[in-house]
C-alpha positions as CSV (number, residue, x, y, z in Angstrom):
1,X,-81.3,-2.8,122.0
2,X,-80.1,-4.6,119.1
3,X,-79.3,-3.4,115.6
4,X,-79.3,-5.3,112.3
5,X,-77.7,-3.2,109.3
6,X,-78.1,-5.5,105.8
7,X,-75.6,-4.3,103.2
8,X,-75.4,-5.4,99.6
9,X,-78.6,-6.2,97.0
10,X,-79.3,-4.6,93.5
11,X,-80.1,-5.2,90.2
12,X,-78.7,-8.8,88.3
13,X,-79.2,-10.4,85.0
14,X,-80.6,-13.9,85.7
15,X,-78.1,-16.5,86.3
16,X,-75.8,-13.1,88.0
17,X,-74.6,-13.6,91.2
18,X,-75.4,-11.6,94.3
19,X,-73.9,-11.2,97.9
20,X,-75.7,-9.5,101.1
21,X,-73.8,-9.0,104.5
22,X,-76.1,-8.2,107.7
23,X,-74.3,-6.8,110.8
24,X,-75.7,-7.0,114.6
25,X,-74.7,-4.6,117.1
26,X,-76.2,-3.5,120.3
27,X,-76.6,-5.1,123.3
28,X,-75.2,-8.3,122.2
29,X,-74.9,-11.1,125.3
30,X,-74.9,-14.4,122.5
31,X,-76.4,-14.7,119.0
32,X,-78.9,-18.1,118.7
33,X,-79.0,-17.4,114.8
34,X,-78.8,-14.9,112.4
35,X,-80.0,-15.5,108.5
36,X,-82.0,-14.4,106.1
37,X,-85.7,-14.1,105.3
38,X,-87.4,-12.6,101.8
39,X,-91.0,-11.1,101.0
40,X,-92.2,-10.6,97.5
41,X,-95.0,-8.3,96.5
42,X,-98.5,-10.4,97.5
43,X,-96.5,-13.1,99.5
44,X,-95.6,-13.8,102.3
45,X,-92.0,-13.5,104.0
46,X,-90.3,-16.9,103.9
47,X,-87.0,-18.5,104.6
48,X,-83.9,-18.2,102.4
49,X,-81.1,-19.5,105.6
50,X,-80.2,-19.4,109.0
51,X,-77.1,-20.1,110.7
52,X,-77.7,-20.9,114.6
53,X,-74.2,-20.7,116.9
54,X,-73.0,-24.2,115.9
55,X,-73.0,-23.3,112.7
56,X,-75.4,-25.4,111.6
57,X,-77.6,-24.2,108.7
58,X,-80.8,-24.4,107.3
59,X,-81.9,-23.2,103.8
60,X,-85.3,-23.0,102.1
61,X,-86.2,-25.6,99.4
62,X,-86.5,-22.7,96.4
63,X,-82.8,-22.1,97.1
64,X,-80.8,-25.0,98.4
65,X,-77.6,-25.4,96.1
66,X,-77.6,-22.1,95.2
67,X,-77.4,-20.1,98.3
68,X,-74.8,-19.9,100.5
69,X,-75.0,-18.7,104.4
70,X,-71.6,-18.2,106.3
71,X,-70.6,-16.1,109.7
72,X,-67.7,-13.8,109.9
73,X,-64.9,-14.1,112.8
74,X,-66.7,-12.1,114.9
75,X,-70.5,-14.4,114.9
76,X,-72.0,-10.9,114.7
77,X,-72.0,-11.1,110.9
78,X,-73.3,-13.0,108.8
79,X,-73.1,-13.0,104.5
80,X,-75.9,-14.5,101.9
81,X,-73.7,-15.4,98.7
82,X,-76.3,-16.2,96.1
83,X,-75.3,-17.5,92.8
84,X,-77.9,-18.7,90.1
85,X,-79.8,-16.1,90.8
86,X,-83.6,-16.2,88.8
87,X,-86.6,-13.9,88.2
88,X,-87.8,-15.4,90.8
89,X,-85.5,-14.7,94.0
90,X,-86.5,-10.8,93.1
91,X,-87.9,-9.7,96.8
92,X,-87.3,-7.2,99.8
93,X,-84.3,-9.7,101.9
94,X,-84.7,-8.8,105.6
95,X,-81.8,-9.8,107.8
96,X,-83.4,-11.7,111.3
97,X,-81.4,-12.1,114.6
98,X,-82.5,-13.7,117.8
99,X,-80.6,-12.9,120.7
100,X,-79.6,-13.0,123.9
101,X,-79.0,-9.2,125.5
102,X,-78.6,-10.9,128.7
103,X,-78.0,-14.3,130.5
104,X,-81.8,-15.2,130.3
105,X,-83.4,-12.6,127.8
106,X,-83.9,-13.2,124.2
107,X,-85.8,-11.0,121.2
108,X,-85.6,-11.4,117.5
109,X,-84.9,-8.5,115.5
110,X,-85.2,-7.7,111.8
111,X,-82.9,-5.5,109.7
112,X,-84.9,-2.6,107.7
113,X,-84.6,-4.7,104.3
114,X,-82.9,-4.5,101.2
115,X,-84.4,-4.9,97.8
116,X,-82.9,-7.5,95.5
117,X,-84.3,-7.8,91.7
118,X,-83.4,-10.2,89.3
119,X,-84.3,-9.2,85.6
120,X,-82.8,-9.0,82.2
């Protein structure tokens, strides 16, 4: 099994900035991405970023130049710096991983969610 443990979100003023940190452990053969997805009360979860193992990224529209996906040493980790932050980024942010636990099986796993409000 794999594990994803999100660390970080809170409360921020608008225009505060805001990091989150997601950790995957488990039965860990190769990552394909990690990154970062976000619900908000009535809607449904969309993308914030993903980093796949090249390190390429990909970022949703409602946050491009603001947030920031990176990968620690390790690959396992992987950190959400958001800066600019509005009322409107307030959601549950759920860390997503799809991996390989062996040399031909893959899942995709979700962290448990950690709340993020932006309000004055």
């Amino acid at each position: 099994q794999v594990q994803l443990v999100e660390s970080g979100g809170g409360l921020v003023q608008p225009g505060g900035s805001l990091s989150l940190s997601c950790a995957a452990s488990g039965s860990i053969f190769s990552i394909v991405s990690m990154g970062w997805y976000r619900q908000a009360p009535g809607k449904e979860r969309e993308l914030v970023a993903t980093i796949n193992s090249g390190g390429s990224t990909n970022y949703g529209d409602s946050v491009k130049g603001r947030f920031t996906i990176s990968r620690g040493d390790t690959k396992n980790t992987v950190y959400l710096q958001m800066n600019s932050l509005k009322p409107e980024d307030t959601a549950v942010y759920y860390c997503n991983g799809r991996v390989y636990y062996s040399t031909t099986r893959w899942g995709e796993y979700w962290g448990q969610g950690t709340q993020v409000t932006v309000s004055s």
